[in-house]
C-alpha positions in Angstrom: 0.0 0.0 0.0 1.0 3.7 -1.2 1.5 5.7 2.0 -0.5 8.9 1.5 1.3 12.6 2.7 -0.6 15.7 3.0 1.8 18.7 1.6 0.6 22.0 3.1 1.9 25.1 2.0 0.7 28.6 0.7 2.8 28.4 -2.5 1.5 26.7 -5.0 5.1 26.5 -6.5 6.6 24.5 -3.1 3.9 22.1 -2.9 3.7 21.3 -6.8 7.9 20.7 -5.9 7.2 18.9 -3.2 4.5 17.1 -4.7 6.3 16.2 -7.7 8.8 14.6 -5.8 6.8 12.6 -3.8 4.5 11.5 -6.3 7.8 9.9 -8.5 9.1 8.0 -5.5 5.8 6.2 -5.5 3.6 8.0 -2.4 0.6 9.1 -3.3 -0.2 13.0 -2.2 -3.0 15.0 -1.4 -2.1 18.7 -0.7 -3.7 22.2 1.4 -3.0 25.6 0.9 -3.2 27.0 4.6 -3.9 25.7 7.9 -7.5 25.1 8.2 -7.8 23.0 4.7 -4.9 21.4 6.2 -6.7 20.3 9.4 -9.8 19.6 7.7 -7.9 17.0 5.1 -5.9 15.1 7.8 -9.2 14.8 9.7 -10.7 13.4 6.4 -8.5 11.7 4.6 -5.6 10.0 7.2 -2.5 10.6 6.2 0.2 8.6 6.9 2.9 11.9 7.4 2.1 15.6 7.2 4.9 17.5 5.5 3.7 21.3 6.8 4.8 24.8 6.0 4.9 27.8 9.3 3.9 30.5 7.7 0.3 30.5 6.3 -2.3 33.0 6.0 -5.0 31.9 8.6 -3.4 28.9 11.2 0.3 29.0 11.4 1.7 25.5 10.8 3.0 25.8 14.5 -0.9 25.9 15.4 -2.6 23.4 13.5 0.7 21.0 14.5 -0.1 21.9 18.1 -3.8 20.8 17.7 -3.0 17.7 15.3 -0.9 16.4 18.1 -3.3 16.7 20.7 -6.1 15.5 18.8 -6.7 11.8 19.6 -7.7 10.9 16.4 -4.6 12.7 15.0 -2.0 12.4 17.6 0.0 9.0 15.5 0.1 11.1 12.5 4.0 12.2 12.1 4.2 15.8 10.9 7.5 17.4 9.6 7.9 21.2 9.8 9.1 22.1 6.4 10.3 25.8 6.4 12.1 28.8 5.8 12.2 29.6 9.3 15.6 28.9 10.1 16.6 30.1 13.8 17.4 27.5 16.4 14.4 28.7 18.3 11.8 28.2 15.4 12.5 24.3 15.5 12.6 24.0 18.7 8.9 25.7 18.7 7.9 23.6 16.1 9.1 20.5 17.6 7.4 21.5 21.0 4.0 21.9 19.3 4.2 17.9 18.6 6.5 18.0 14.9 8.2 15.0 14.7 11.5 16.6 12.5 12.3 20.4 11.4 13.5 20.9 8.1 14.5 24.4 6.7 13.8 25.3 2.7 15.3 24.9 0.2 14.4 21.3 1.3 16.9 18.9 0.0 15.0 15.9 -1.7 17.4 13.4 -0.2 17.1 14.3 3.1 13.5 14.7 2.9 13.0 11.4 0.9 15.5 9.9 3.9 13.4 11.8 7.3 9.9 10.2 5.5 11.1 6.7 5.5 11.7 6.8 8.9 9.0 7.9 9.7 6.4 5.8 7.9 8.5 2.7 7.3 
């Protein structure tokens, strides 16, 4: 079975990437543009990782993270914090609000390809 990963971010540009990249290393993707169509397709659809951008009009990534891994029905789901926030202090945020991994664009395929397998292997 394909494991499905919801790629949330405001630019359609990244999440095409993103997607594109995914999609040829054989997952199968469904995508969001901000944080509440984010939280409403995890809810929905049961994704198997959430690769999620910070800074969104509406929800930051930081808060719908926050309420995906407090949410019972969410809480297994692995999300990985993929932006251009770079201080220290953003990933440790973002890894406080329930993210699994912290990865700061430009995302490097490899490593990305390398912090999913671990997570839904």
């Amino acid at each position: 079975m394909a494991h499905k990963i919801l790629v949330v971010d405001d630019s359609p540009t990244e999440r095409f990437f993103l997607a594109d990249l995914l999609v040829k290393k054989g997952y199968t993707v469904i995508t969001a543009g901000d944080g509440d169509e984010a939280f409403a397709k995890v809810k929905a659809e049961r994704p198997s990782l959430v690769l999620m951008d910070v800074v969104m009009p509406g929800q930051s990534g930081y808060q719908v993270t926050r309420a995906l891994s407090r949410d019972p029905d969410t809480q297994a789901i692995p999300v990985v914090m993929c932006t251009s926030k770079s201080n220290e202090t953003d990933r440790i945020w973002g890894l406080r609000q329930g993210a699994r991994d912290y990865l700061v664009k430009p995302i490097r395929p490899d490593e990305l390809l390398a912090k999913i397998a671990g997570l839904v292997a």
